[in-house]
C-alpha positions as CSV (number, residue, x, y, z in Angstrom):
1,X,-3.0,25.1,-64.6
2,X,-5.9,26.9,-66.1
3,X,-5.1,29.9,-63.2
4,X,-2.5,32.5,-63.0
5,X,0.5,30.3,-62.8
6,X,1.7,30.0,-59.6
7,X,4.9,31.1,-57.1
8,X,7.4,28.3,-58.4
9,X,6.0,28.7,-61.5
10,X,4.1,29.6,-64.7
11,X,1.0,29.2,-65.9
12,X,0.9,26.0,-68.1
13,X,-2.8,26.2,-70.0
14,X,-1.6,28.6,-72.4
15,X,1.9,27.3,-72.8
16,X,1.3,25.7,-75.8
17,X,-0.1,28.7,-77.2
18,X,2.9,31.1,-75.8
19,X,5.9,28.5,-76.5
20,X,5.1,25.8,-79.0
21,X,5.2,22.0,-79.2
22,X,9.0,22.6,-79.9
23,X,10.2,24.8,-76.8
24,X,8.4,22.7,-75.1
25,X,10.1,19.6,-75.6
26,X,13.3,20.6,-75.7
27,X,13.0,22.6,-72.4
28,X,12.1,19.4,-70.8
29,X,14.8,17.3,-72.3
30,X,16.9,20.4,-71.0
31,X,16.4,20.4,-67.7
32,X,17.3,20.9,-64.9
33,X,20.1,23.9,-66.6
34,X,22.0,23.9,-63.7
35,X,22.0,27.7,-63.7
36,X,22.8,29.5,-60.3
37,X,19.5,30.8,-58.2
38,X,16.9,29.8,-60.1
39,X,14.1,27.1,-59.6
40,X,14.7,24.3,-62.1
41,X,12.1,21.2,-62.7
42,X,13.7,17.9,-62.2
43,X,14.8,15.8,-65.2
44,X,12.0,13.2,-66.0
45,X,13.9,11.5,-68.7
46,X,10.9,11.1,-70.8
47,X,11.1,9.3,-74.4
48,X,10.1,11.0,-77.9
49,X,6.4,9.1,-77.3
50,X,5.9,10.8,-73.5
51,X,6.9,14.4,-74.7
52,X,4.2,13.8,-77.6
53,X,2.3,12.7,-74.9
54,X,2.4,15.8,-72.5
55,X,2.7,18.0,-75.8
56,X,-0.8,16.9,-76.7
57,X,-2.1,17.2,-73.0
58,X,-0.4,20.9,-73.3
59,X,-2.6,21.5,-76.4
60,X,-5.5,20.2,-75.4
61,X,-5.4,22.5,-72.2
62,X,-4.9,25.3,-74.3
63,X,-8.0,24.4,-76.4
64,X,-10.2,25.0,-73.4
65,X,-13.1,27.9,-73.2
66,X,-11.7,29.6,-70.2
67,X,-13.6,32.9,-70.6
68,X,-10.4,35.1,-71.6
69,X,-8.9,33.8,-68.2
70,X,-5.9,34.5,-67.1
71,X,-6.2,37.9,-68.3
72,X,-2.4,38.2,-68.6
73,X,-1.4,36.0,-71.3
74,X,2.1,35.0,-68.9
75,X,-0.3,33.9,-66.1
């Protein structure tokens, strides 16, 4: 968070700006997609209020002054 994402994977301070409050619940309630060779995050079998929850901490990350960084907006 807040760097250039990472190996398994990507950077989550601008996600809310990238994806939206939408993509980003239903990706979670998605997962994991089962699909063949790639890394998939475990299913947390969060409820409407926790999704709001992280949505909101996903916004709020995106909020911060981070000085134009990471310069690529994918992380």
């Amino acid at each position: 968070m807040l760097g250039e994402g990472a190996y398994f994977g990507p950077e989550l301070g601008n996600v809310y700006v990238r994806r939206g409050p939408d993509f980003i619940k239903g990706w979670m309630k998605a997962m994991p997609t089962n699909v063949p060779g790639r890394r998939q995050m475990p299913q947390f079998h969060l409820n409407e209020g926790e999704l709001d929850d992280v949505v909101a901490f996903l916004k709020y990350t995106s909020e911060i002054n981070t000085n134009n960084w990471p310069p690529n907006i994918q992380g």
